[in-house]
Rosetta silent file (secondary structure, phi, psi, omega in degrees, C-alpha in Angstrom):
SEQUENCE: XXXXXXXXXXXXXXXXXXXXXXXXXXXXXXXXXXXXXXXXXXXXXXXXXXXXXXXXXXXXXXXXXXXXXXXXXXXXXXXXXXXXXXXXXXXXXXXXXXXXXXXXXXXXXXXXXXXXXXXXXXXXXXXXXXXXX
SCORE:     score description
SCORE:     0.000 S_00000001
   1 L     0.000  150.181 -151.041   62.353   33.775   45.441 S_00000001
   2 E  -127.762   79.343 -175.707   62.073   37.089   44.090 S_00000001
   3 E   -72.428  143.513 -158.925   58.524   39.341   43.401 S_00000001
   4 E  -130.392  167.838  164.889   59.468   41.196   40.449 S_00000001
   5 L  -130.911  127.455 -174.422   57.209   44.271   38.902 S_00000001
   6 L  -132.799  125.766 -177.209   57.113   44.733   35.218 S_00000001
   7 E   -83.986  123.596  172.945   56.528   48.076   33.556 S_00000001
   8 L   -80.111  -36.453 -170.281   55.152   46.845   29.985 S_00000001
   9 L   -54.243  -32.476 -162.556   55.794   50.935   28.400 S_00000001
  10 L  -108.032   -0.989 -163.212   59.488   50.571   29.589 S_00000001
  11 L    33.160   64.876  162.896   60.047   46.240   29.581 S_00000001
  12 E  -123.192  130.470  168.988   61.756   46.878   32.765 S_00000001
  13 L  -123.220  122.729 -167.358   61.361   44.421   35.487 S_00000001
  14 L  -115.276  122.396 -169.841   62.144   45.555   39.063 S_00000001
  15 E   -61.762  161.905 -168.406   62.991   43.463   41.811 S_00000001
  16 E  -161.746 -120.603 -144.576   60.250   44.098   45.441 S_00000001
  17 E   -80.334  146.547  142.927   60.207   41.300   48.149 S_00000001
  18 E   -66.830  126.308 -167.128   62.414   38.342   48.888 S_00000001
  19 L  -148.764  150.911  172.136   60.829   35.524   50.500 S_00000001
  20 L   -89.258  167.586  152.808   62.160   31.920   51.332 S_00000001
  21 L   -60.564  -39.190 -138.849   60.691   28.930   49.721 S_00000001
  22 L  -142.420  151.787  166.397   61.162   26.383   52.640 S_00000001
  23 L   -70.343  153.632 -179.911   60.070   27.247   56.663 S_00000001
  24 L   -35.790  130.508 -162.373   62.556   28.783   58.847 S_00000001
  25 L    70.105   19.008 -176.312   65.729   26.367   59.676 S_00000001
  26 L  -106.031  126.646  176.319   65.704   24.295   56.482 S_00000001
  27 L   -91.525  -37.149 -177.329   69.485   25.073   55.354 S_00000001
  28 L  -135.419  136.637 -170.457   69.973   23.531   51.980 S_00000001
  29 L  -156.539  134.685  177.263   66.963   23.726   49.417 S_00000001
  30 L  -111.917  116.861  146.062   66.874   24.236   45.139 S_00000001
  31 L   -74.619  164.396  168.122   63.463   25.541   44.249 S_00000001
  32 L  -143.018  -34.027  179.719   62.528   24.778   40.636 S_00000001
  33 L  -104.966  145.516 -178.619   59.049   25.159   39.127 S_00000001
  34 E  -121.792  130.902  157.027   57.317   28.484   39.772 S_00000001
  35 E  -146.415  135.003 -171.885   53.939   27.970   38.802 S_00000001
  36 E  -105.911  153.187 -178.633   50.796   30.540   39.490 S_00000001
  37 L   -74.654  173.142 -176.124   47.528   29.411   39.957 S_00000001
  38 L   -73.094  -10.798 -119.761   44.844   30.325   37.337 S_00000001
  39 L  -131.002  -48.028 -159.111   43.016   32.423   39.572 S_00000001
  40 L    66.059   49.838  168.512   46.241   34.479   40.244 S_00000001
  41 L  -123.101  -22.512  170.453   45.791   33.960   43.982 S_00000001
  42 E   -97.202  133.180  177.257   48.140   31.465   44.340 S_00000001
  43 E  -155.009  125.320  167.227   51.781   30.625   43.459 S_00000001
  44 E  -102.612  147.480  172.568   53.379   27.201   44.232 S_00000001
  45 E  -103.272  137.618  151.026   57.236   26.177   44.357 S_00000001
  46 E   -87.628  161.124  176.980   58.998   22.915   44.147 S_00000001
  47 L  -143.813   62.944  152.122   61.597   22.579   46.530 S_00000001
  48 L     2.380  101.055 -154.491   64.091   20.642   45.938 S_00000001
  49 L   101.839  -83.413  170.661   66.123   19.537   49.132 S_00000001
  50 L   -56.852  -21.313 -162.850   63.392   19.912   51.218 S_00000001
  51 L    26.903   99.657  170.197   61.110   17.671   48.591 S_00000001
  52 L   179.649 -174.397 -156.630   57.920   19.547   49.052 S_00000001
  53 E  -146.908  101.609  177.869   55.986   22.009   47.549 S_00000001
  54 E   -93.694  133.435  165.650   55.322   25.647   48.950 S_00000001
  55 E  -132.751  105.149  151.380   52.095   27.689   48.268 S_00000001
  56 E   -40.237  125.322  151.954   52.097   31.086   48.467 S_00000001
  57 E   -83.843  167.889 -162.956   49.489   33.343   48.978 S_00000001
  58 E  -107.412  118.278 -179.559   48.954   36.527   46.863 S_00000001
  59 E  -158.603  168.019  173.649   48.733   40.073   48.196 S_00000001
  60 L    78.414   54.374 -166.476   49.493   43.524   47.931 S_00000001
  61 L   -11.890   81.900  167.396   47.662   42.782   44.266 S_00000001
  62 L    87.282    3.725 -164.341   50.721   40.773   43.433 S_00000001
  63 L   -93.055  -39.943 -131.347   53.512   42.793   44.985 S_00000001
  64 E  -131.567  122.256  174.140   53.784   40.526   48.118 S_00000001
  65 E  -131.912  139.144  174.530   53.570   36.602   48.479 S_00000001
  66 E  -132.227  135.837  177.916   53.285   34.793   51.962 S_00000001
  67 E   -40.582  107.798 -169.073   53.997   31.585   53.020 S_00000001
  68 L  -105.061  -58.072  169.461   50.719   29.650   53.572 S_00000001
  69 L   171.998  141.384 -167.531   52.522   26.368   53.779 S_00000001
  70 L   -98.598  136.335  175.347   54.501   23.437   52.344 S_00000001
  71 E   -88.012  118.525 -162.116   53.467   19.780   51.338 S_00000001
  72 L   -75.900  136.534 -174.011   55.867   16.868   51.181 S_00000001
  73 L   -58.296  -62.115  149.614   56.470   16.126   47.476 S_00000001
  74 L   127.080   39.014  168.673   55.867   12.233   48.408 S_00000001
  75 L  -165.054 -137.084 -113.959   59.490   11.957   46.594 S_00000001
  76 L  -179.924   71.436  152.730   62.905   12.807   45.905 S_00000001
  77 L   112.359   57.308 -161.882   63.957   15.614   44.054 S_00000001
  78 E  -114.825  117.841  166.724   60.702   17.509   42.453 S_00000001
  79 E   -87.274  -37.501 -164.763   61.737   19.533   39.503 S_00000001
  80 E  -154.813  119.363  152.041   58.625   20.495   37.617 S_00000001
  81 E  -116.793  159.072 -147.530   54.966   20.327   38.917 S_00000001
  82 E  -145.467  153.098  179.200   52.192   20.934   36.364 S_00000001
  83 E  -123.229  141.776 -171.428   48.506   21.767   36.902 S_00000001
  84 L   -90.696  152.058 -175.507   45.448   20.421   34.556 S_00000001
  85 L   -39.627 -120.778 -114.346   43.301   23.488   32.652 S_00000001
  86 L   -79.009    8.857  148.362   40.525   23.259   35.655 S_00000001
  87 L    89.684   -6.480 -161.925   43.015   23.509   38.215 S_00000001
  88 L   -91.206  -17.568  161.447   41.766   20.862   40.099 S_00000001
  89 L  -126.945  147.564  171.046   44.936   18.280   40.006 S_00000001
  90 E  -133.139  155.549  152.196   48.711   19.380   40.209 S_00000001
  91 E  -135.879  143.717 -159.669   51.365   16.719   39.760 S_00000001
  92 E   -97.630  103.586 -174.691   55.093   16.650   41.289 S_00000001
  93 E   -84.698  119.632  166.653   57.425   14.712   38.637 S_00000001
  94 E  -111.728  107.441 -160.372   60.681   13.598   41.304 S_00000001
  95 L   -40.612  -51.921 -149.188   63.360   12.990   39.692 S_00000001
  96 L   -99.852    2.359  158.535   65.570   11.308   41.837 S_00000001
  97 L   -95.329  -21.170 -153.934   62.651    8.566   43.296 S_00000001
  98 L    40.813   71.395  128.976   61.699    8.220   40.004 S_00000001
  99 E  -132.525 -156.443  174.660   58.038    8.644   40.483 S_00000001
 100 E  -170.895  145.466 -165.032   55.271   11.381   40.605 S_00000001
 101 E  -121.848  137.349 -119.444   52.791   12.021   42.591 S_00000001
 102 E  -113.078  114.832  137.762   48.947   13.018   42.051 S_00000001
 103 E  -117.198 -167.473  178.171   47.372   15.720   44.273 S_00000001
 104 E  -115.569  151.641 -173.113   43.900   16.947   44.602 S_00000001
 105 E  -132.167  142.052 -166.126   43.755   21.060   44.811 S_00000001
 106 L  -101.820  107.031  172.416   41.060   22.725   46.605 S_00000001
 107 L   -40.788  -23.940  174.486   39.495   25.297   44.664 S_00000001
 108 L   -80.943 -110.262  165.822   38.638   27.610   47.694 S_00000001
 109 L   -24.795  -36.436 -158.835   41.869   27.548   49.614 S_00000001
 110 L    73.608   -9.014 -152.385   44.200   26.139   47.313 S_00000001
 111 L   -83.625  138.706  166.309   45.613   23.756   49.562 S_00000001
 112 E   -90.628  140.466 -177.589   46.965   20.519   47.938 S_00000001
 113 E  -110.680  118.032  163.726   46.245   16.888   49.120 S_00000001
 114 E   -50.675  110.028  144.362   48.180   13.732   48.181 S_00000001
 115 L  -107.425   92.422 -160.979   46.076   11.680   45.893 S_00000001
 116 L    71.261  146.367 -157.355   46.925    8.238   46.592 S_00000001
 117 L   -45.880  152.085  173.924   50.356    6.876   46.303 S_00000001
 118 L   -98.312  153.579 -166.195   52.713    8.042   43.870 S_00000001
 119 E   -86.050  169.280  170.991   53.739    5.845   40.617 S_00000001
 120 L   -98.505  124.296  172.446   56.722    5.082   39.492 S_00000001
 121 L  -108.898 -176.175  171.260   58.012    6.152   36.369 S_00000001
 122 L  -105.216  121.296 -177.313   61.895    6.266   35.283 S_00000001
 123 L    41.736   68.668 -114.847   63.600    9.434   35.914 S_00000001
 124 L  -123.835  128.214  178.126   60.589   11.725   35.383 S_00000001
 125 L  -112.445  -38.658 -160.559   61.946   15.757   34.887 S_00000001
 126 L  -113.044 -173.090  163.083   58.975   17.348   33.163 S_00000001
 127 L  -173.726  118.952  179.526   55.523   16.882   32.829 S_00000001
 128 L  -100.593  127.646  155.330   53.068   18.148   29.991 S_00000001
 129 L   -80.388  124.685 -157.177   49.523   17.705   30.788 S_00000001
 130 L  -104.759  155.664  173.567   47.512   16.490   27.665 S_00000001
 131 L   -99.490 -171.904  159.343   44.614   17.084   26.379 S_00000001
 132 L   -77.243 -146.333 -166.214   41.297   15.151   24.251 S_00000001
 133 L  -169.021    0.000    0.000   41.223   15.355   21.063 S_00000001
Protein backbone atom coordinates (compact mmCIF):
# COMPACT_ATOMS: atom_id res chain seq x y z
CA UNK A 1 0.00 0.00 0.00
CA UNK A 2 0.93 3.35 -0.89
CA UNK A 3 0.66 6.87 1.50
CA UNK A 4 -0.07 9.34 -1.03
CA UNK A 5 -0.06 13.39 -0.29
CA UNK A 6 -2.49 15.54 -2.09
CA UNK A 7 -1.87 19.18 -2.88
CA UNK A 8 -5.66 20.46 -3.29
CA UNK A 9 -4.13 24.16 -5.20
CA UNK A 10 -2.30 21.83 -7.73
CA UNK A 11 -4.75 18.22 -7.60
CA UNK A 12 -1.50 16.52 -7.59
CA UNK A 13 -1.13 13.46 -5.56
CA UNK A 14 2.42 12.34 -4.63
CA UNK A 15 3.42 9.06 -3.70
CA UNK A 16 5.58 8.93 0.35
CA UNK A 17 5.84 5.47 2.12
CA UNK A 18 5.30 1.92 1.01
CA UNK A 19 4.26 -0.42 3.56
CA UNK A 20 3.11 -4.17 3.34
CA UNK A 21 -0.35 -5.16 4.22
CA UNK A 22 0.39 -8.73 5.62
CA UNK A 23 3.49 -9.52 8.42
CA UNK A 24 6.81 -10.35 7.15
CA UNK A 25 6.97 -13.91 5.17
CA UNK A 26 3.38 -14.01 3.91
CA UNK A 27 4.24 -14.38 0.00
CA UNK A 28 1.00 -14.19 -1.87
CA UNK A 29 -1.71 -11.61 -0.58
CA UNK A 30 -4.55 -9.14 -2.69
CA UNK A 31 -5.50 -6.33 -0.38
CA UNK A 32 -8.89 -4.84 -1.26
CA UNK A 33 -10.88 -2.43 0.93
CA UNK A 34 -8.95 0.57 2.27
CA UNK A 35 -11.05 1.98 4.76
CA UNK A 36 -9.99 4.93 7.43
CA UNK A 37 -11.38 5.13 10.63
CA UNK A 38 -13.60 8.17 11.51
CA UNK A 39 -11.29 9.49 13.89
CA UNK A 40 -8.52 9.48 11.16
CA UNK A 41 -6.25 7.49 13.47
CA UNK A 42 -6.75 4.42 11.98
CA UNK A 43 -6.74 2.72 8.54
CA UNK A 44 -7.73 -0.97 8.03
CA UNK A 45 -7.03 -3.38 4.92
CA UNK A 46 -8.59 -6.55 3.77
CA UNK A 47 -6.23 -8.98 2.76
CA UNK A 48 -7.03 -11.22 0.60
CA UNK A 49 -4.72 -14.42 0.59
CA UNK A 50 -3.85 -14.02 3.91
CA UNK A 51 -7.85 -13.61 4.89
CA UNK A 52 -7.40 -11.08 7.59
CA UNK A 53 -7.63 -7.66 8.16
CA UNK A 54 -4.62 -5.21 8.91
CA UNK A 55 -4.91 -1.99 11.05
CA UNK A 56 -2.71 0.57 10.67
CA UNK A 57 -1.80 3.15 12.85
CA UNK A 58 -1.59 6.86 11.81
CA UNK A 59 1.46 9.09 12.16
CA UNK A 60 3.60 11.62 10.89
CA UNK A 61 -0.11 13.51 10.76
CA UNK A 62 -0.95 11.10 8.01
CA UNK A 63 2.30 10.83 6.09
CA UNK A 64 3.29 7.46 7.73
CA UNK A 65 1.11 4.30 8.64
CA UNK A 66 2.47 1.34 10.86
CA UNK A 67 1.52 -1.96 11.22
CA UNK A 68 -0.30 -2.42 14.58
CA UNK A 69 -1.56 -5.81 13.59
CA UNK A 70 -3.74 -8.22 11.60
CA UNK A 71 -7.02 -10.20 12.50
CA UNK A 72 -8.13 -13.37 10.78
CA UNK A 73 -11.09 -12.43 8.53
CA UNK A 74 -12.96 -15.68 10.06
CA UNK A 75 -13.29 -16.49 6.09
CA UNK A 76 -12.18 -16.87 2.70
CA UNK A 77 -11.49 -14.21 0.49
CA UNK A 78 -12.55 -10.66 2.23
CA UNK A 79 -13.15 -8.09 -0.40
CA UNK A 80 -14.94 -5.19 1.20
CA UNK A 81 -15.26 -4.47 5.01
CA UNK A 82 -17.64 -1.67 6.04
CA UNK A 83 -17.93 0.20 9.35
CA UNK A 84 -21.43 1.49 11.01
CA UNK A 85 -21.65 5.66 11.48
CA UNK A 86 -20.48 5.17 15.38
CA UNK A 87 -17.67 3.15 14.47
CA UNK A 88 -18.30 0.68 16.84
CA UNK A 89 -18.92 -2.57 14.44
CA UNK A 90 -16.89 -3.32 11.15
CA UNK A 91 -17.98 -6.26 9.02
CA UNK A 92 -15.72 -8.53 6.59
CA UNK A 93 -18.08 -9.73 3.55
CA UNK A 94 -15.77 -13.17 2.23
CA UNK A 95 -16.45 -13.96 -0.78
CA UNK A 96 -15.20 -17.18 -1.38
CA UNK A 97 -16.73 -18.85 2.23
CA UNK A 98 -19.64 -17.18 1.47
CA UNK A 99 -20.21 -15.60 4.79
CA UNK A 100 -19.35 -12.41 6.84
CA UNK A 101 -18.31 -11.85 9.86
CA UNK A 102 -19.33 -9.27 12.75
CA UNK A 103 -16.58 -7.58 14.82
CA UNK A 104 -16.71 -5.38 17.79
CA UNK A 105 -14.11 -2.20 17.44
CA UNK A 106 -12.66 -0.66 20.40
CA UNK A 107 -13.02 2.90 20.42
CA UNK A 108 -9.68 3.62 22.33
CA UNK A 109 -7.29 1.36 20.51
CA UNK A 110 -9.07 0.42 17.58
CA UNK A 111 -8.42 -3.09 17.81
CA UNK A 112 -11.13 -5.39 16.30
CA UNK A 113 -12.70 -8.51 18.01
CA UNK A 114 -14.68 -11.31 16.33
CA UNK A 115 -18.26 -10.99 17.30
CA UNK A 116 -19.56 -14.36 17.40
CA UNK A 117 -19.50 -16.67 14.50
CA UNK A 118 -19.81 -15.54 11.11
CA UNK A 119 -23.18 -16.13 8.94
CA UNK A 120 -23.51 -17.39 5.93
CA UNK A 121 -24.72 -15.59 3.13
CA UNK A 122 -24.20 -16.55 -0.76
CA UNK A 123 -21.28 -15.05 -2.35
CA UNK A 124 -21.24 -11.79 -0.35
CA UNK A 125 -18.73 -8.94 -2.33
CA UNK A 126 -19.97 -5.69 -0.85
CA UNK A 127 -21.60 -4.51 2.01
CA UNK A 128 -23.69 -1.18 2.54
CA UNK A 129 -24.51 -0.49 6.03
CA UNK A 130 -28.17 0.85 6.39
CA UNK A 131 -29.67 3.09 8.16
CA UNK A 132 -33.46 3.92 10.22
CA UNK A 133 -35.68 5.62 8.69
Amino acid sequence: MTVCAYDADRAAVTPGQVVSTVPDGVRENFPAEILISADGRFVYVSNRGHDSIARFAVEADGERLRLVDTVSCGGQWPRHIAVTPDGRWMYASNQNSNSVTAFRVDPAGGEISPAGEPFATPSPVCLLIGGTT
